[in-house]
N, C-alpha and C positions, 0 to 999 in steps of 0.2 A: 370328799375324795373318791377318786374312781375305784373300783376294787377289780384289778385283774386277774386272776389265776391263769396262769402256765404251766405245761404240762409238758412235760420230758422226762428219756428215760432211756436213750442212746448216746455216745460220745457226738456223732454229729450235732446231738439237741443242745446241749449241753453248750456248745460252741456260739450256735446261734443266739440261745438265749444269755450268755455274757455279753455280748453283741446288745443285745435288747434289754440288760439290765445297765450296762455306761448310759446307754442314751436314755435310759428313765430317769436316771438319777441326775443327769444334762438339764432335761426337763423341768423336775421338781426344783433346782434350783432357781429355776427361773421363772415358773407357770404362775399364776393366780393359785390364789390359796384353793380357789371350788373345781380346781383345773390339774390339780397333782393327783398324783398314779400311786397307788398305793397295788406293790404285786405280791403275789402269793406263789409261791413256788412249791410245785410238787411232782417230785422224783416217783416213777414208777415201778424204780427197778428192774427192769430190762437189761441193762448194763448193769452190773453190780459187782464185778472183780474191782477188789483196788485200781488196779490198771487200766480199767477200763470206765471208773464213775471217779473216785474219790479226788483221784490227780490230777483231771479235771476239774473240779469243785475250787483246787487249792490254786493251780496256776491262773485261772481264768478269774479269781476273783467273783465266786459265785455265792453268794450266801448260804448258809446250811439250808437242804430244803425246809417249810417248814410240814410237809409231810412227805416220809420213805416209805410207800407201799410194799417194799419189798416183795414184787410179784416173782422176780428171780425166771429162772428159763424152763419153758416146755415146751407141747406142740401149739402152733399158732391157736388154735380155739380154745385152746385150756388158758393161755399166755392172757389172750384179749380178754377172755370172759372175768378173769381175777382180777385185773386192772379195772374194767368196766364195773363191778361189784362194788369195789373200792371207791373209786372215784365219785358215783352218786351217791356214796357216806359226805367223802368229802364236800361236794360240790352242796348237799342239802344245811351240811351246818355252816360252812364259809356263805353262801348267797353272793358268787360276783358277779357285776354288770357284766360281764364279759370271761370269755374264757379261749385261751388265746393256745394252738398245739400249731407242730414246727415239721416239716416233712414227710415223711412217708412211713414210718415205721407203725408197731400194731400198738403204742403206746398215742402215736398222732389218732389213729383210729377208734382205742377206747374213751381217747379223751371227745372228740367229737360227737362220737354214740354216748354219750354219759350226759354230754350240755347240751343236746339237744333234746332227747329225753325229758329233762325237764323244763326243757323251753327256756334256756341261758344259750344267747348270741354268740358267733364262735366265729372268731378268725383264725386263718391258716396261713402261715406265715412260708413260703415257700410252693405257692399256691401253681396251678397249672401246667406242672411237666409232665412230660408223658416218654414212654419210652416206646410206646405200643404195643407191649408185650403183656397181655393178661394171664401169663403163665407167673409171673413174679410177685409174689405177694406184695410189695411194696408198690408195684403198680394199682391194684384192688384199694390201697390203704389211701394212696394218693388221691381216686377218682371217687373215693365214695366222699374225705374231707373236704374235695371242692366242691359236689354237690349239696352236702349239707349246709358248711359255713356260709354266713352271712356275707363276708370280710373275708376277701382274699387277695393276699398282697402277692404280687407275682414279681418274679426277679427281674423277667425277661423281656421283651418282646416277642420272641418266640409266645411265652407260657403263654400271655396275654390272648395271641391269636387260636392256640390251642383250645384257650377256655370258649372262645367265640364261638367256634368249631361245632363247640358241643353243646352251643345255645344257651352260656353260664355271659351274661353281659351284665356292664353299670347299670343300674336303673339310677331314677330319681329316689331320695328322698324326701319324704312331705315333712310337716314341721311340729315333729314329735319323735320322743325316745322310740315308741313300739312302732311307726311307720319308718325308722330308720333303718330297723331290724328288719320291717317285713321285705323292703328295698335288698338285695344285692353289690355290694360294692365289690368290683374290678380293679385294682389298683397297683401300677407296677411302681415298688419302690426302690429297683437293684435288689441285691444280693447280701443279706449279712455276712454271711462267710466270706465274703471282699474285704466287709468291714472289718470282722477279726482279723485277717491279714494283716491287711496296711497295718493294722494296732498292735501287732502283737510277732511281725517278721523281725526287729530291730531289738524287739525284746528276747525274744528265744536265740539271738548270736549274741548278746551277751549274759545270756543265765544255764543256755542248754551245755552242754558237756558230755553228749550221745557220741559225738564223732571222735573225740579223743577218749572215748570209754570203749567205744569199737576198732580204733586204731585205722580211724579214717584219714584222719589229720596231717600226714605226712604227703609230699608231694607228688609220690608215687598212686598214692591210694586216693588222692582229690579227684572228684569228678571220677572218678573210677568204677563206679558200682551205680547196681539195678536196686531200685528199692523195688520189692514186692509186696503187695498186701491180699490177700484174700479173703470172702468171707462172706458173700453171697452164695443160698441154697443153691442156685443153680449148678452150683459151680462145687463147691464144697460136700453137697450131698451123693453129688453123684461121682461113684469112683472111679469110671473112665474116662470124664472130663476134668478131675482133682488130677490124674497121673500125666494125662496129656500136659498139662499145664506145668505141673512141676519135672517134668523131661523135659519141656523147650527151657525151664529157669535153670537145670544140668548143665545143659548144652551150651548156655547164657554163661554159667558161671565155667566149665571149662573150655572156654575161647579165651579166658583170659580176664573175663568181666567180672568182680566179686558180686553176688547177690545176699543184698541183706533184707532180710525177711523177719518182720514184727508179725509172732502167730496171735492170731485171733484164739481166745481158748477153743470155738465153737470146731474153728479148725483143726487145731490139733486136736479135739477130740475126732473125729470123724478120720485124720489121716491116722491114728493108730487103731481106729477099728475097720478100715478096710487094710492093716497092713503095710503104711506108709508112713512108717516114726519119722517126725520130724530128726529125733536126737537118737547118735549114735548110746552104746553100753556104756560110755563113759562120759556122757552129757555134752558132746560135741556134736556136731550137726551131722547130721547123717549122711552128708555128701559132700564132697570137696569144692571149694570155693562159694558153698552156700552158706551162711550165717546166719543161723533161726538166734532169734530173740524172742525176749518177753514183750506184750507191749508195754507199748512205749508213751508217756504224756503229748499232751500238745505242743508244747512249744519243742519237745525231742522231734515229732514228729515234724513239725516245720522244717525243725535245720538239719534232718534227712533228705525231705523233699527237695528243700532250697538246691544241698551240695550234688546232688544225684545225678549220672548220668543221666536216666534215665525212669522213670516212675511204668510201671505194671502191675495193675489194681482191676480190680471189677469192683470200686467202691465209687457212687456217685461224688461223693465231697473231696476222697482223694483226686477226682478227674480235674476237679476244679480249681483243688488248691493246687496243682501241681503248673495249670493253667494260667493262673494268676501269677507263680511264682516264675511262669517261662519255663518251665523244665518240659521237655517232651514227656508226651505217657501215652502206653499202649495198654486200651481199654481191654480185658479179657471175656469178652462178652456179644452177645447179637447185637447190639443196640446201645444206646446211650440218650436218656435225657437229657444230657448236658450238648446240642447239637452246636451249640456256638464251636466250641473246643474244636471240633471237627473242623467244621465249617471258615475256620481260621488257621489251620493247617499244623494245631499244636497235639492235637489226638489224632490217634486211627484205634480203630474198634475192629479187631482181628477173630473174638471169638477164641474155641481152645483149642484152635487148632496146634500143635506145636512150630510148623513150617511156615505159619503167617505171623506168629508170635517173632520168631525167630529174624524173619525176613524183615521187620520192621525193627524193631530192636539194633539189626546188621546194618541196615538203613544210615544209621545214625554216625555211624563210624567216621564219616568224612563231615558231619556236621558241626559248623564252629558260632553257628549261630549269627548275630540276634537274630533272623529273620524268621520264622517259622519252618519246623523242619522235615515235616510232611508238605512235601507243596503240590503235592498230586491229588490232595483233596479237592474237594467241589468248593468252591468257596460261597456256589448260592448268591445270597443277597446278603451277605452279611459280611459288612466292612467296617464296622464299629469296634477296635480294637480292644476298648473295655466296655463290654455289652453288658456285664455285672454291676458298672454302677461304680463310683471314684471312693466309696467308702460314708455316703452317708446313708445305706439306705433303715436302718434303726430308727435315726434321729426320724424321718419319712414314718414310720409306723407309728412311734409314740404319738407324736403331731394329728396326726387323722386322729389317734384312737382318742386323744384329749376332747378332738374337736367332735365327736359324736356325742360331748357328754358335755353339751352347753351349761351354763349353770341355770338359765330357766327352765329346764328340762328337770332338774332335779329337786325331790323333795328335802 
């Protein structure tokens, strides 16, 4: 049996690797006995509010890790270096042929720096995006797992040509376990996060109950509201771009627009230390027609995005699930990895400013859809209306990773 270790440690990871534990288990149904995936799951606490790990665990159907680092939150090099520590404990008594981490965060990073270290193979499952911005820690996390990993599965075409870019190509493999490793593989499989979609939208309208617990539900208030998310340092740490941003969501929510807002703990801490309570004296929201919440699970989070006017994030995964689901969304940020979105007329990337935020958000007023509702985007070269991939791209990962692990290959 193969032995995988996966490492995660953000609600994004969490997502993908559900994603990547149906299709293992797909798999082992049906593989040869010297061909099944045997995976090890290890949580590195990075997320660790109920809200933000466990509710995950329970809806997504994720098995208990079988290791919780509990590295819990600091500054980026105190964060990475405790997971990294951790990890080559684990990594030394587990021994997997592989060891498999999921985006961009400083848990994808330590897991990378830990199996390379000791010369265990590593795919990176979300392989090649780039935003261009080396000011973003999650950009750093991203460029250094693709040059390390062996195995990089990329969503896109885009990411594909990205990696090219930077001279990261397929080689050959020759006809051995250790020359399959020293080889490179390129390989675009789609998007897991597609895959959770399609799996799991049909599921959250009949189990969520977010929108009649916020008193969305009525005909007046459908389609009626801005979801917001924040939660990117750029953005969060800094307190003249946290106000600019939540003045245009003001102004959003008195035009008549409700704005519901799932706080990030990480955010509300930073908005009551420069002075910017989420919640009034009496635990109501500290501005009119703004609606701070707690977060919120996955499948909540879906049938927010699904019902929504409108989606306003600087969170890569929110860009895409909102993309998937067809909901407009105004990216708050310089840039975007996710250039399909754009490129297809369902994103615009406004940055914080308030008056760009606003002007696209007002934009939308006379939009009744289907058609995409930004049409003043560049639309490029990209006319593939699902460029993510129709939902299998998992099943696409296990498949390769079985096939690197021939049975003559192993002792």
């Amino acid at each position: 049996m193969i032995k995988l270790l996966s490492v995660v440690g953000a609600r994004p990871q969490f997502i993908k690797a559900g994603a990547v534990r149906r299709a293992l288990e797909r798999w082992n149904r049906t593989a040869p006995e010297g061909q099944r995936v045997e995976e090890i799951l290890v949580h590195t606490g990075q997320h660790y509010d109920d809200n933000m790990s466990a509710v995950f665990f329970e809806e997504l159907q994720l098995p208990r890790p079988a290791y919780n680092l509990g590295v819990g939150s600091d500054t980026h090099g105190r964060q990475t270096g405790r997971m990294l520590a951790a990890l080559e404990d684990v990594l030394v008594q587990e021994k997997p042929d592989l060891v498999l981490v999921y985006g961009d965060t400083n848990s994808t990073l330590a897991g990378v720096l830990a199996a390379v270290k000791l010369h265990i193979p590593t795919a990176h499952v979300e392989a090649g995006l780039r935003s261009f911005n080396r000011s973003m820690p999650e950009e750093i996390n991203r460029v250094v797992a693709d040059e390390l990993s062996q195995i990089l599965f990329c969503p896109t075409a885009a990411a594909v040509e990205n990696l090219r870019r930077e001279g990261i190509l397929d080689e050959t493999a020759e006809e051995s376990v250790e020359d399959v490793f020293r080889a490179r593989r390129v390989v675009q499989v789609g998007d897991v996060m597609a895959d959770s979609i399609l799996y799991h939208e049909k599921i959250a309208d009949q189990k969520s109950h977010i929108l009649k617990k916020l008193g969305l539900t009525d005909s007046a208030q459908s389609k009626r509201y801005v979801l917001l998310t924040l939660h990117r340092a750029e953005n969060v740490d800094d307190p003249d771009r946290l106000k600019q941003i939540l003045d245009a969501m003001r102004k959003i929510g008195a035009s008549g627009l409700r704005v519901v807002f799932p706080i990030h703990p990480r955010t509300r801490k930073r908005m009551e230390s420069f002075g910017l309570p989420a919640f009034g004296p009496e635990g109501g929201s500290a501005w009119p027609n703004v609606q701070v919440v707690d977060p919120v699970g996955y499948l909540d989070m879906l049938a927010l995005e699904k019902h929504a006017f409108a989606v306003v994030t600087d969170s890569g995964g929110v860009q895409k699930e909102a993309f998937l689901l067809r909901v407009p969304c105004v990216t708050v940020r310089g840039e975007t990895e996710w250039v399909e979105t754009v490129a297809l007329g369902w994103n615009r990337v406004t940055g914080a400013e308030p008056e760009k935020i606003l002007e696209a958000v007002q934009s939308l007023m006379d939009w009744r859809g289907p058609t995409a509702p930004f049409g003043d985007n560049e639309s490029g070269k990209q006319t593939d209306p699902n460029p993510y991939g129709t939902g299998h791209a998992a099943d696409r990962i296990i498949a390769f990773l079985a096939d690197l692990f021939p049975p003559r290959f192993r002792s």
